[in-house]
N, C-alpha and C positions, 0 to 999 in steps of 0.2 A: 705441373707438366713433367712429362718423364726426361729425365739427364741425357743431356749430347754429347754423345762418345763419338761421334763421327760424321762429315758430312758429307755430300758427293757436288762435285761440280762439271762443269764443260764449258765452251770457248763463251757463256753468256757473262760467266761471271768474269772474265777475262774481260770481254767489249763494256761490259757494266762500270771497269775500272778505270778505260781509258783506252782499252787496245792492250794488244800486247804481251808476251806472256808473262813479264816482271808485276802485269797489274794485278795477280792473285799475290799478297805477300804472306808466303808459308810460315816461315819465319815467328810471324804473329801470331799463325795460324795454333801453331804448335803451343806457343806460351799459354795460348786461351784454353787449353787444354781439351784439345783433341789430339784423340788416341789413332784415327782410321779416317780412310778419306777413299771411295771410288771416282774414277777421273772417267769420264767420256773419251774413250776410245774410237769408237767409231759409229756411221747413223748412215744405214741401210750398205752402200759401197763405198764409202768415201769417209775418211778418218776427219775427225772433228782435229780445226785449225791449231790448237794448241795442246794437244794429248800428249806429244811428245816430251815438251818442256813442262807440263805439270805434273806429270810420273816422276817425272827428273826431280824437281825442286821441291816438290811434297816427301820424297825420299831422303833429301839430303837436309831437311828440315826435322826428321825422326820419326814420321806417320808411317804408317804400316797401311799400303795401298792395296787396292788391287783397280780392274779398268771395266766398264761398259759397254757396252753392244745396245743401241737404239735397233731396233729389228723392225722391220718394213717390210710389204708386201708385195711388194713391185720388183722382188732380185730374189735370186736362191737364197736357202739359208747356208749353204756351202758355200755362195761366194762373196754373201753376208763376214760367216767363219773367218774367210779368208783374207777379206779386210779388215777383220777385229787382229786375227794375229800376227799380222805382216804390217801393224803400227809399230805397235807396240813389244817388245820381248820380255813376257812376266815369268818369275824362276822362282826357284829356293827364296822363300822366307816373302815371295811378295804375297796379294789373296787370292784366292781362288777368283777368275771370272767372272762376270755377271751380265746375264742375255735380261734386258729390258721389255717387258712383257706390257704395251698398254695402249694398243688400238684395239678396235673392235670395226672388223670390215666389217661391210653392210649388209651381205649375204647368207646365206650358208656353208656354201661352196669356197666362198672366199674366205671366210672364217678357219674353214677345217684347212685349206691353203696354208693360211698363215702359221695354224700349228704345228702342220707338217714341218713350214720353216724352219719354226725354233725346233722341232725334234731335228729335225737337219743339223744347226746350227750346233744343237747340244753335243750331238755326237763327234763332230768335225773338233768341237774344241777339247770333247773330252781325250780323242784322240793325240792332240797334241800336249796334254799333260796328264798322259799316264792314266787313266779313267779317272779325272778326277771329276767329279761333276760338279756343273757351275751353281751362282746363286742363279735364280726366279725373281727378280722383280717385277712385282704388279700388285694390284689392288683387287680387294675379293668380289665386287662386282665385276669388274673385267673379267679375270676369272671364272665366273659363272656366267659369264655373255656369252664367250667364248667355249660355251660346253662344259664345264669343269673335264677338261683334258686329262688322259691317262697318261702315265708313262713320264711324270717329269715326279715320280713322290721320294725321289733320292736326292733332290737338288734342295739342299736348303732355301729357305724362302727368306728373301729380303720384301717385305709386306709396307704399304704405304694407306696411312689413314690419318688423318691430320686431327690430332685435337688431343687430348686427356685420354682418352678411353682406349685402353687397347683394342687391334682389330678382330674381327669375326676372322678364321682361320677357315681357306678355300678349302672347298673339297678334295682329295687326294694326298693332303698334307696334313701332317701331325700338330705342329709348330712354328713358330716363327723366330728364325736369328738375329732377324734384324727389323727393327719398325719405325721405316720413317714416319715421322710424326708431325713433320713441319715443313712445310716448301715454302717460309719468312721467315726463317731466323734471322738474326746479324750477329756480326761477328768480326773482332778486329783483323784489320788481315785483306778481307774483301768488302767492295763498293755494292751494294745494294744486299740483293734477300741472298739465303742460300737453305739450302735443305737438309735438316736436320736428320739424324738416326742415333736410336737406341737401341743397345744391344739384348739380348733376354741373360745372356748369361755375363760370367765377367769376363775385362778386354784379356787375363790371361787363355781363358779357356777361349776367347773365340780366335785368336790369335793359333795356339794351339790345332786346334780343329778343322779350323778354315785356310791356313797357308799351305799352298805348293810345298 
């Protein structure tokens, strides 16, 4: 299996512990040797229950964060944005962002809707950090549901494909920085599964690369 440098979580793994946001123990998290961690920020208008406190405690444990966006078809990508950055305040030395990319409306209409979203959403947050552009996470069938979308081939791509095999790379995109590979890892720290990632390159260079 490919090495876990980093995982990502949100209020499950939190309610999976007990409640709470002391049930993720970072702490641990860190010994076990993980290097990076994105946190769920927000899912559609409304900031997930504990984003707050696990930016905080994943920080002060020595992970190099950055935070998520669930993106939804049912609210602007603007006011999507706007509850991604008025959670959370990410700066100097945290990761770059990351727009969640993994419905596939039922339509066509609705489909090309949602991308607009995220081209919405991308540009709203690229605006508040200096053009930086965020990751792409999704999976390459999504991605090719979804049109193979233009206009996102500067966003490094956080790519998910669970198993041994690296993934098939969507169309528009070069490469992949990051591949989650497991949504059942475990891991001292947290109560039940959590979802793994691998870097393509090393955590200095992506560190480097990818922070604000």
């Amino acid at each position: 299996m490919p090495t876990r440098e980093g995982i990502d979580v949100s209020h499950y793994q939190n309610e999976a512990g007990g409640g709470g946001a002391s049930a993720i123990k970072w702490a641990k998290i860190a010994s076990a040797g993980v290097k990076f961690t994105f946190v769920k920020i927000s899912d559609k208008t409304s900031k997930d229950a504990f984003a707050v406190r696990n930016v905080a405690d994943a920080k002060a444990a020595g992970l190099l964060v950055g935070g998520y966006h669930f993106l939804r078809n049912t609210a602007s990508g603007a006011d999507q944005a706007h509850a991604f950055l008025n959670t959370v305040s990410f700066g100097s030395g945290d990761l770059i962002p990351s727009l969640d990319i993994e419905l596939i409306p039922a339509t066509p209409a609705a489909r090309a809707a949602y991308v607009q979203k995220a081209k919405d959403w991308v540009a709203a947050v690229r605006s508040a950090h200096s053009g930086r552009w965020p990751f792409i996470y999704t999976r390459a069938n999504i991605w090719q549901a979804l049109g193979n979308p233009s206009g996102f081939g500067n966003c490094p791509l956080w790519l998910a494909r669970y198993g041994s095999s690296p993934p098939p790379i969507p169309s528009g995109f070069t490469n992949y920085a990051i591949w989650q590979f497991s949504q059942s890892g475990s891991i001292d720290g947290i109560t039940g599964k959590v979802d793994e990632n691998h870097l393509a390159m090393s955590f200095a260079e992506f560190r480097s690369r990818y922070s604000l």
